[in-house]
C-alpha positions in Angstrom: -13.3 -34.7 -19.7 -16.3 -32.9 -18.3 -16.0 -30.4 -15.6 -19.2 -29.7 -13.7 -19.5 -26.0 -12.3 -22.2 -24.2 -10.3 -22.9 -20.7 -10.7 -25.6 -19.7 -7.5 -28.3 -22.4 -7.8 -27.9 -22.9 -11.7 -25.4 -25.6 -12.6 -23.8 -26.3 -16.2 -21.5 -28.5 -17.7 -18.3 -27.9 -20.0 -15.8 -29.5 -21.7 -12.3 -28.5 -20.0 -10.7 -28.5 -23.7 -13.4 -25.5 -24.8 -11.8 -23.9 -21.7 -8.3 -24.4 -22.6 -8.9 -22.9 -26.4 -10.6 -19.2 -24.4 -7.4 -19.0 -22.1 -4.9 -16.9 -24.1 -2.4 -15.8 -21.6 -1.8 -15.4 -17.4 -0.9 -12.9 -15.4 1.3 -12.4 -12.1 4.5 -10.2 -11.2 8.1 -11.0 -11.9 9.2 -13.6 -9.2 10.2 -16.9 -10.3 7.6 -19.1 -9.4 5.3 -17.3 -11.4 7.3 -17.3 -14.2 7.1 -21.0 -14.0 3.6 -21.0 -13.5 3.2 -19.3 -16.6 5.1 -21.9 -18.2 3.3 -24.8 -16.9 0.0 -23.2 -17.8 1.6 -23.0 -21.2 2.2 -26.7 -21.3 -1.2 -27.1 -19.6 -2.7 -24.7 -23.1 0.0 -26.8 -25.3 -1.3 -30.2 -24.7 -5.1 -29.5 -24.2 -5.4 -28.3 -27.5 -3.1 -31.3 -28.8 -5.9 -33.1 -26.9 -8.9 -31.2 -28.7 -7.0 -31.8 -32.6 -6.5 -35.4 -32.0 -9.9 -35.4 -30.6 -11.2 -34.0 -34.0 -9.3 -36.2 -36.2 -10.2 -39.0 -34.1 -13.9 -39.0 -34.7 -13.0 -38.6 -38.8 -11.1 -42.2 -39.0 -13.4 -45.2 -39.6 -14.4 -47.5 -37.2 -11.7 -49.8 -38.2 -9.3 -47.2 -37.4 -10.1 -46.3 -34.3 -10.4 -49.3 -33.1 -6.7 -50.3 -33.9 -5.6 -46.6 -32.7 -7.2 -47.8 -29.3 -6.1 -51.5 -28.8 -2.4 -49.3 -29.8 -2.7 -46.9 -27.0 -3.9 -49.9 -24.4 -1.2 -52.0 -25.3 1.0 -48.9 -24.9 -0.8 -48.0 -21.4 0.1 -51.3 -20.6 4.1 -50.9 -21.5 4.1 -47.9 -19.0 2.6 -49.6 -16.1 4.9 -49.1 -13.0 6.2 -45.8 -14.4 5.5 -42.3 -13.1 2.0 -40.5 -14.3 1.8 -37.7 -15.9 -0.2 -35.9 -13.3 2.5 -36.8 -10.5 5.4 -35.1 -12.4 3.1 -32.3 -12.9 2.7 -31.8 -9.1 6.0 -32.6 -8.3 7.4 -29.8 -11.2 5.5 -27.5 -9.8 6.6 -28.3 -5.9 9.9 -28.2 -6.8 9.7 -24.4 -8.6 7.2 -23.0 -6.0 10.4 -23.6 -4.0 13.1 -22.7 -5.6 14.8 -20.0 -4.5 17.1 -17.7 -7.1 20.2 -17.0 -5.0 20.7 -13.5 -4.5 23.6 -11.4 -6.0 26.1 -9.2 -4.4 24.4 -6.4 -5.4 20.7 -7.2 -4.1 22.3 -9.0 -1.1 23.9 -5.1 -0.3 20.5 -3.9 -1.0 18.7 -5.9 1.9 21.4 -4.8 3.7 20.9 -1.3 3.2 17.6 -1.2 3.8 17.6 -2.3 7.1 18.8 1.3 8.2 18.3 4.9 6.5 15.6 6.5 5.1 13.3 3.2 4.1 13.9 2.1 8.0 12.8 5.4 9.1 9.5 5.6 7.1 9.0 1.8 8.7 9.5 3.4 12.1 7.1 6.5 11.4 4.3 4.3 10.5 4.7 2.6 13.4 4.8 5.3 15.6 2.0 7.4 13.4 -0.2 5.0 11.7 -1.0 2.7 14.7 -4.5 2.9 15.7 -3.7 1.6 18.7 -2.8 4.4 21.2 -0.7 2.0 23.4 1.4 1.5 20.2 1.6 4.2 18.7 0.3 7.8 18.6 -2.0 7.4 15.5 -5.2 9.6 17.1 -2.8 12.4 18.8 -0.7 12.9 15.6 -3.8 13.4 13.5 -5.5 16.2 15.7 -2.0 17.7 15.9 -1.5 17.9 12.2 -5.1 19.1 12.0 -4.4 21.9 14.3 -0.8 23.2 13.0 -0.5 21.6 9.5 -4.8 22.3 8.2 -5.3 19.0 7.3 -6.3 15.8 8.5 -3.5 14.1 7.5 -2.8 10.0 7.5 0.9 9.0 7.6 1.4 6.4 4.7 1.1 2.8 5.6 4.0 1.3 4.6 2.8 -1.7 6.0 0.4 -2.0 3.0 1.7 -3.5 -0.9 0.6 -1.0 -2.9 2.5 0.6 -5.5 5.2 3.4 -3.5 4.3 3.7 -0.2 8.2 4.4 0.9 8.3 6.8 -2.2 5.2 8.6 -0.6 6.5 8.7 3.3 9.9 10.2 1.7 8.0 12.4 0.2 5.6 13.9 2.8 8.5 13.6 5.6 10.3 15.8 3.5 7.4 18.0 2.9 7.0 18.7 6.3 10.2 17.9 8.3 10.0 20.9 10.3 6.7 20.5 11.7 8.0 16.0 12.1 10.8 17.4 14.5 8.9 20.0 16.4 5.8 17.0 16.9 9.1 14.5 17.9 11.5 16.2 19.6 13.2 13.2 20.4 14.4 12.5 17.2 16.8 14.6 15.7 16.7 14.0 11.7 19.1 17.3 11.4 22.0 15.3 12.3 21.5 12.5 10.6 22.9 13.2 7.0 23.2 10.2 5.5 18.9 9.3 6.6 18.5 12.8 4.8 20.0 11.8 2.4 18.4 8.8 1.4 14.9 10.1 2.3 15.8 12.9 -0.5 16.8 10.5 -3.6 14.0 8.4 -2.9 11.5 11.7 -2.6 13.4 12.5 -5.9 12.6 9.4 -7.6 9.0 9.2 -6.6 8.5 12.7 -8.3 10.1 12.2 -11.4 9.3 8.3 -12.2 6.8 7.0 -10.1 4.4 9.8 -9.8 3.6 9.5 -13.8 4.2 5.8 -14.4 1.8 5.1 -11.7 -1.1 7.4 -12.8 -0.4 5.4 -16.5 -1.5 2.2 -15.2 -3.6 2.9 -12.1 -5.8 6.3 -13.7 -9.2 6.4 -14.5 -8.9 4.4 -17.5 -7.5 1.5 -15.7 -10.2 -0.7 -17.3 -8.9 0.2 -20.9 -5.1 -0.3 -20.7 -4.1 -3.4 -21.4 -0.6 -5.2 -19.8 0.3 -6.3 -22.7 0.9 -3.0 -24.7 3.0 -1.4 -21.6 6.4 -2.6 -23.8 6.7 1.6 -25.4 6.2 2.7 -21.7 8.6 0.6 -20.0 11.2 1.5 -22.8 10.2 5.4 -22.2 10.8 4.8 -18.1 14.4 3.0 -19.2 15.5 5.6 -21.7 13.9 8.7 -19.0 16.4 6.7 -16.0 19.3 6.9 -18.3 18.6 10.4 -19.2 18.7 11.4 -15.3 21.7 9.2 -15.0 23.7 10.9 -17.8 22.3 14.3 -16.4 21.5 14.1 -12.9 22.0 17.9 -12.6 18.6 17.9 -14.4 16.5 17.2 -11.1 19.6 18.4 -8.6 20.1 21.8 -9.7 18.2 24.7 -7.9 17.1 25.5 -11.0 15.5 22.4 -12.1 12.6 22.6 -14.1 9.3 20.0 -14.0 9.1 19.9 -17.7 12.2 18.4 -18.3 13.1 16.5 -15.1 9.7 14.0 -15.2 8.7 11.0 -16.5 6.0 13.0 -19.1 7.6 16.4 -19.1 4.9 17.9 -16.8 4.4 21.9 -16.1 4.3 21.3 -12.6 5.8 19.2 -9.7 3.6 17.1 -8.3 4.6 17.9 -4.5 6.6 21.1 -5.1 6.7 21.7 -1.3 9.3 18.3 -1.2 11.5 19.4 -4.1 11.5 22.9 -2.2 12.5 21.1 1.1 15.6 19.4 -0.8 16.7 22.5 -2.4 17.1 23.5 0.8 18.5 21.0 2.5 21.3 21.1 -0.5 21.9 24.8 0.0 22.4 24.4 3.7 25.0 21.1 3.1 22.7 18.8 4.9 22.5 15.8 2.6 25.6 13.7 2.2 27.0 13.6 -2.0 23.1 13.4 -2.9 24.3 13.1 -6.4 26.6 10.1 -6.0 24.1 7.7 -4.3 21.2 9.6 -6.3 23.3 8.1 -9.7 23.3 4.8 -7.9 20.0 4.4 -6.9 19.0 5.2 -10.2 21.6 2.6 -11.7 19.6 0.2 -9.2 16.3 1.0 -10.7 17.3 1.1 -14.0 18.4 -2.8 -13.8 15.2 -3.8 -11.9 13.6 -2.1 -15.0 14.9 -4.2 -17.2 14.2 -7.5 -15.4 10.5 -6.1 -14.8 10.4 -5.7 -18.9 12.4 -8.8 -19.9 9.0 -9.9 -21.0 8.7 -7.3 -23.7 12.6 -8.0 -25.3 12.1 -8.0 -29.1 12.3 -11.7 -29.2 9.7 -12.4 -26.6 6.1 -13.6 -27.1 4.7 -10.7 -26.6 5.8 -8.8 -29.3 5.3 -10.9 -31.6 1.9 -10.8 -31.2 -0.2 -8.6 -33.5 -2.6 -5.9 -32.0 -5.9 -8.3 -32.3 -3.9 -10.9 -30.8 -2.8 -8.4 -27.5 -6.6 -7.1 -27.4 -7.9 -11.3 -27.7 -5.2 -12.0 -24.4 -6.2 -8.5 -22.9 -4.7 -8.2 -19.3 -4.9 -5.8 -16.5 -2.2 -3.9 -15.6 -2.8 -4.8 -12.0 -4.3 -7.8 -10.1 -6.7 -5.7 -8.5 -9.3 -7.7 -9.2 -7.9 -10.8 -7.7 -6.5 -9.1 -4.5 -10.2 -7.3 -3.7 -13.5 -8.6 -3.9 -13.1 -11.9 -5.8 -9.8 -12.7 -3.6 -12.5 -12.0 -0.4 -15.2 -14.3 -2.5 -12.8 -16.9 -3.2 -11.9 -17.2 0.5 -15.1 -16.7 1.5 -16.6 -19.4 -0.6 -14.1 -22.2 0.5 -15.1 -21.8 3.6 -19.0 -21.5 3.2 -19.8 -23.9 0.5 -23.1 -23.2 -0.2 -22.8 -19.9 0.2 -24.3 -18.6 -3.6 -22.9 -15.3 -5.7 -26.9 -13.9 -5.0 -26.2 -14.3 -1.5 -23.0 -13.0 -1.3 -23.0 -10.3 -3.0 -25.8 -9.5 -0.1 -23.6 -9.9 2.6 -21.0 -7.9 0.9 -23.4 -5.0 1.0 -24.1 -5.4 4.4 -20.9 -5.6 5.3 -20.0 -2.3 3.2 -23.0 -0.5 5.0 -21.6 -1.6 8.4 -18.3 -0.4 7.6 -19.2 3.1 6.7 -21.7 3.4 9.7 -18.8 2.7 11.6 -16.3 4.9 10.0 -19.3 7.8 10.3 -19.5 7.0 14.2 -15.9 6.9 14.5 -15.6 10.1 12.4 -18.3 11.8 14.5 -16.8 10.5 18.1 -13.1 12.4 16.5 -15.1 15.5 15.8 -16.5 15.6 19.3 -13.3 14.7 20.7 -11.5 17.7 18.5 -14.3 19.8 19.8 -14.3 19.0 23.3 -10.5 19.9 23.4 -10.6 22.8 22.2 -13.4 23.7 24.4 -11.3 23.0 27.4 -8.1 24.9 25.7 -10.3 28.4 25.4 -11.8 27.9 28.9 -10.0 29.8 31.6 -9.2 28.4 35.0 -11.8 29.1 37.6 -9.9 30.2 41.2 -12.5 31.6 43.1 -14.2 29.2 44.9 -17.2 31.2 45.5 -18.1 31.3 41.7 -17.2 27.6 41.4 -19.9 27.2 44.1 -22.6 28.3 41.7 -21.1 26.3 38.7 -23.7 24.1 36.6 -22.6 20.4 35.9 -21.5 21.0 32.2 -19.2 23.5 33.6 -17.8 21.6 36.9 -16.8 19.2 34.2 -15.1 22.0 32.1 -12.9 23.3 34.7 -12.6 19.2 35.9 -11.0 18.7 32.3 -9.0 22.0 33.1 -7.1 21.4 36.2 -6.4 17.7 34.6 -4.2 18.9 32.0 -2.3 20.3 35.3 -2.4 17.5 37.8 -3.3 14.5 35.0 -3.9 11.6 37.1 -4.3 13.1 40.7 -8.4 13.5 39.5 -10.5 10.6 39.6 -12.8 9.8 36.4 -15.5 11.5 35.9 -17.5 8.2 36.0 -16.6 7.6 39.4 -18.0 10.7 40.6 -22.3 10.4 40.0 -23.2 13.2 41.9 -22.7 17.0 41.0 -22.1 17.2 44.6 -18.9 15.2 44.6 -17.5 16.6 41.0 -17.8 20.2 43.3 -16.2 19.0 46.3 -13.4 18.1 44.1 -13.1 20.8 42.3 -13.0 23.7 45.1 -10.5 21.1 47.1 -8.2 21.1 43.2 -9.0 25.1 43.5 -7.4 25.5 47.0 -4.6 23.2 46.2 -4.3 25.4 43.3 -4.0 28.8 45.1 -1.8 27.7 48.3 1.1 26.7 45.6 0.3 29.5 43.3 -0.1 32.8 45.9 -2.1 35.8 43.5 0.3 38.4 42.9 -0.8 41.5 45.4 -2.9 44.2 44.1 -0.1 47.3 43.7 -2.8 50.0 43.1 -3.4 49.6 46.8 -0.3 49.1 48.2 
């Protein structure tokens, strides 16, 4: 059977067999359906290549042969009329595992429960209120110029909206980082007497510095492009056997005296966000966090069964290894699905809805696109920077009183001490856009100026009293 492809404005032809024999293996994550899909492209592999050996000794029979092998198979074809096709109870396998749903167990049924509330709930919550760009949401724009001004950095709350790897694990970790400065920017919310959201914020903090941090870099580092999925089987049994180290010993990450070397995933010299394990230490000496060591031991003993599910793949009497090095390196897989879920995911979709829409001419408006987007991430950089500027600007400028000097003001200025007296009466001023003359932004300003001084008397002079 001949498949025709076209790749831009050159087409070729193949024979869908020759593709079957270059497909060594698939890759996906650990959820049901694409285990099965892994199994029915297995069948898919199994029976093409039946396909391409009958094929071959076909073609080395006579013609006599072949012809009584074919008037068998018709009469055959025949015999089956009426019955159900192949390709039918293909479809209908696959409908039928696409849907099916595992039912939960007790313990991941008390999981979803759990999650709903505590520490995961609250880092849901923050993102909401700090990583919403828009300001009648959320308070996105005025959390990062606060953190700029108070923390020195331009800092981003985690999106735990997003899938990538440890996003929760990464909001634990910076909310713990800086709790002090979270509760003096939120007043309303009062983390200190909430022990057990402390709590949970702290084991999950915990785990994402002495697990995730390193496993992580393993698969996601530089040398992404050289590690291959199919060789991770010795670092999934080093996370197991590290997970049941830290459950025998738990005291090895809890104690105040806990060292980096031997508490992480690769024994390293230093924490990777020391300021977070300082943060717990503390909340432990002051008896803020609710028997941390109890649900820290059964959060591990959580992880350390999802482990084993995540590396069922790799037991000793699995495919995998029994596959020699040159056969891992011929069924090479990424360690992520990076590829699938960037640009070819956006050409796929792209190209189902464009049809003749060529690679040449995408890959065109991809760069256009990529241009346009960091134009517009420089503009919107630029307008924050002017913003920043413009507020501190009005912060260092003092009030003008004296309505004689505010009389000989310059525009640039009658719109400084505008900005001014609006931090005082907010939305008493009208917008600057609704006042064209200089004329009219004065009158307003010496009538804010007496309004000013009749509620706010200056203090008499005692040197001449």
């Amino acid at each position: 059977m001949l498949t025709q492809v076209f790749t831009g404005l050159k087409s070729e032809s193949f024979n869908i067999q020759k593709l079957a024999s270059k497909y060594h293996g698939s890759h996906g994550d650990h959820a049901e359906d694409q285990k099965a899909k892994h199994q029915l492209l297995a069948s898919w592999k199994e029976k093409m290549t039946h396909l391409a050996l009958g094929s071959h000794r076909f073609f080395l029979l006579t013609q006599e042969e072949r012809d009584a092998f074919v008037l068998e198979a018709k009469k055959k074809m025949i015999e089956d009329l009426g019955g159900e096709s192949d390709n039918a109870a293909i479809l209908e396998l696959a409908e039928e595992d696409n849907d099916a749903k595992r039912e939960e167990t007790a313990a991941e049924k008390r999981a979803t429960e759990v999650s709903k509330a505590g520490g995961v709930k609250l880092s849901s919550l923050m993102r909401m209120l700090l990583n919403d760009k828009d300001d009648k949401k959320g308070w996105h724009h005025i959390f990062r110029d606060w953190a700029k001004k108070h923390l020195k950095i331009m800092f981003t709350f985690p999106d735990t909206l997003n899938t990538r790897y440890s996003l929760y694990l990464d909001a634990a970790t910076k909310i713990l980082a800086h709790l002090s400065s979270y509760l003096e920017f939120m007043d309303s919310i009062c983390y200190s007497k909430d022990a057990a959201t402390l709590t949970e914020l702290a084991y999950l903090a915990l785990y994402y510095e002495v697990v995730s941090v390193d496993y992580i870099a393993s698969i996601r580092g530089k040398s992404i492009e050289e590690v291959n999925a199919l060789g991770l089987g010795s670092r999934l049994e080093q996370v197991k056997h590290h997970l049941q180290t830290l459950l025998d010993s738990p005291q090895i990450i809890l104690s105040s005296q806990a060292q980096p070397e031997e508490a992480t995933l690769d024994g390293n010299k230093t924490w990777n966000r020391p300021d977070a394990i300082e943060a717990i230490q503390n909340l432990i000496t002051e008896g803020r966090l609710l028997k941390l060591e109890a649900l820290f031991r059964a959060f591990l003993m959580g992880a350390l069964s999802t482990w084993e599910q995540f590396s069922s793949e790799f037991s000793d009497d699995s495919i995998i290894s029994a596959l020699i090095k040159e056969e891992k390196e011929l069924a090479w897989i990424p360690t992520t699905n990076d590829a699938n879920e960037r640009a070819l995911g956006s050409y796929r979709v792209h190209a189902e809805d464009t049809k003749r829409l060529d690679r040449k001419r995408w890959h065109e408006v991809t760069a256009e696109r990529d241009q346009e987007q960091v134009a517009k991430k420089i503009k919107c950089d630029l307008q924050m920077q002017k913003k920043m500027e413009r507020e501190v600007r009005i912060e260092s400028a003092s009030l003008e009183l004296d309505s004689l000097n505010a009389e000989q003001m310059t525009l640039p200025e009658i719109k400084l001490q505008l900005a001014k007296f609006r931090k005082i009466y907010r939305n008493d001023i009208p917008a600057d856009k609704t006042m064209s003359k200089k004329a009219k932004k004065q009158a307003v300003l010496l009538v804010l100026i007496d309004r000013y001084n009749s509620k706010h008397p200056p203090e008499p002079d005692k040197k001449n009293e």
